[in-house]
N, C-alpha and C positions, 0 to 999 in steps of 0.2 A: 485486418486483425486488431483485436483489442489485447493488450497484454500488458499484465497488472505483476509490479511485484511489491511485497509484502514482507513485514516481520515486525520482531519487536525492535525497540530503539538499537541502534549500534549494531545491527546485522550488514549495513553496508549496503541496504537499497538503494541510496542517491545513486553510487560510487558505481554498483551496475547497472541501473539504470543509465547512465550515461555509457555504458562501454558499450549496455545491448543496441541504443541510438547509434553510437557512431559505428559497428559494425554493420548494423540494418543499411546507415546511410550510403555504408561504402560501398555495399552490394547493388545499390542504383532501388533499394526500397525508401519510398515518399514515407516520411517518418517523422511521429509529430511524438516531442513527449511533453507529459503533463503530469502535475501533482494535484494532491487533495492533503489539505482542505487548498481551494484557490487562494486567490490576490481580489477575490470580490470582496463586497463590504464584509459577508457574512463570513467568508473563509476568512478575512483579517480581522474581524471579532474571536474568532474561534483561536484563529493562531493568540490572538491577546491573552485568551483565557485559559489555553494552554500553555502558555509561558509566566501565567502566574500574574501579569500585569491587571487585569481585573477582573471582579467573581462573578460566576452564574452556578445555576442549581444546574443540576443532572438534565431534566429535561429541556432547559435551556437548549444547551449543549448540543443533545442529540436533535433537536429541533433546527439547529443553527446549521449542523453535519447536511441533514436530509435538504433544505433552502440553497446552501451551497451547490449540493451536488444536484440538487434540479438545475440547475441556473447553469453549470458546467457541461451535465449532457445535453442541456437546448440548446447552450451557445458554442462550444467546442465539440465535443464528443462525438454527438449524432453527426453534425455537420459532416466532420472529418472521415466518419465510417460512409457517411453517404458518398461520397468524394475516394472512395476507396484508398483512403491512406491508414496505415499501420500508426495505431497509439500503442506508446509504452508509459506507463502509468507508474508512478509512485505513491504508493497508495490509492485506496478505492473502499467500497463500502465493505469490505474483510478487513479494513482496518476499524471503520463503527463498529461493527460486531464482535470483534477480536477484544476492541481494547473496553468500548460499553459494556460485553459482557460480563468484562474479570470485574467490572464497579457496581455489578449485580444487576443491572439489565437483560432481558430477555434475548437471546441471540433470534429467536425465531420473529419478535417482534419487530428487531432493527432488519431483518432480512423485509418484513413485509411493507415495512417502512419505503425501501428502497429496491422495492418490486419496479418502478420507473425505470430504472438504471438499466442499461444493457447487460447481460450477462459477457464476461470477459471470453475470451477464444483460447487463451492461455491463464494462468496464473500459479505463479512460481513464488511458495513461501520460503524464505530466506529463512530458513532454522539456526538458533545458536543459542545457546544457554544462558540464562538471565544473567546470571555472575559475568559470563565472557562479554555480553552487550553492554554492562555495566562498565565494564574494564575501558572499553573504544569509546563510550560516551562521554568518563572522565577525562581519556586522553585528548579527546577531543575539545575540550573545554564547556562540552553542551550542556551539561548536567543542568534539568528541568525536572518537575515535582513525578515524570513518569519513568525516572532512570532512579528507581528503590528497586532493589532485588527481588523482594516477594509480588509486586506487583507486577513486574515485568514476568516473573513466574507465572502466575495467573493468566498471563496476556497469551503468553507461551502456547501454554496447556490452552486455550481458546481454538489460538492458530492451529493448531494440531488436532482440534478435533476438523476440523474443514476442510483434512485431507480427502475425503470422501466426495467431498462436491466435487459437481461436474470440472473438469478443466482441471483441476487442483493438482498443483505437484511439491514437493518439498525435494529443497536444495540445503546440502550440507553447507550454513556459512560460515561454519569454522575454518574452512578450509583457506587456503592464498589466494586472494581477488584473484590472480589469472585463472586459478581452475576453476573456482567457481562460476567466475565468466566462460568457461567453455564448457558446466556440466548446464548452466543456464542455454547458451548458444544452442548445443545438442537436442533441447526440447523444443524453441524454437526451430530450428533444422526442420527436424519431424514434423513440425506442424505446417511448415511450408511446401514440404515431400508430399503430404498427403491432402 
């Protein structure tokens, strides 16, 4: 299984992404997780330039996103599904399109960009309103040039159109990380039942 979760800043992806890992693991499921952008050169250019430390233009950027995540599915990704082990993902290419989109890029275009990528088995958008991921971002000390209200809006309103795609589900994540972690657990469940 490949299973991606998703949202805007301050929805609390790490935070289940580690809880859906260590339940998968306890159940005796071979469980690999991984993030995007990587720890390659390209995803640590990328993490640079999103942190503000130095500038690239738009295409840059999305140029940098699609190099990474080639380099991810050949050397992790693919491997790991051939190998029949369950990935959970922190982020994935719904987060290029999510967040590319709201900066006036094409969503259709980054989708064919990243036509290469496996399609996920799951993916679970962590929904929560710009103002409230605003709120967990400050508290958290992380505040970067993507935790502005209106653009986290924008990113929002992206994710939610995506409900539609294949696999796609939205999770209330205003809720208290435990529940959320068992309305998350609940889809995985199901995807293991069936």
């Amino acid at each position: 299984m490949l299973i991606v979760l998703e949202g805007i800043d301050g929805c609390g992806k790490s935070t289940q992404v580690s809880l859906l890992v260590d339940k998968l693991r306890s159940i005796g499921i071979d469980t690999l997780k991984l993030r995007e952008p990587t720890d390659s050169p390209h995803g640590l250019r990328l993490r640079s330039i999103l942190n503000e430390e130095i500038q690239a233009e738009h295409d840059e950027i999305l140029d940098l996103f699609v190099k990474d995540r080639k380099q991810h599915v050949s050397e992790k990704i693919a491997p790991a599904l051939n190998s029949e082990k369950t990935i959970v993902m922190d982020r994935y290419y719904y987060s290029t399109m999510a967040y590319q989109s709201a900066s006036g890029f094409s969503m259709e275009q980054i989708r064919t960009d990243n036509s290469f990528a496996p399609v996920p088995t799951l993916v679970l958008i962590l929904d929560i309103s710009a103002k409230d991921g605003v709120k967990r971002v400050l508290k958290e000390g992380n505040a970067d040039r993507f935790e502005k209200e209106d653009f986290l809006n924008r990113v929002r309103e992206q994710y939610l159109k995506l409900k539609n795609e294949p696999n796609v589900e939205i999770i209330d994540a205003s809720l208290e990380v435990q529940e959320v972690h068992a309305n998350i657990w609940s889809f995985v469940e199901n995807l293991m039942e069936s």
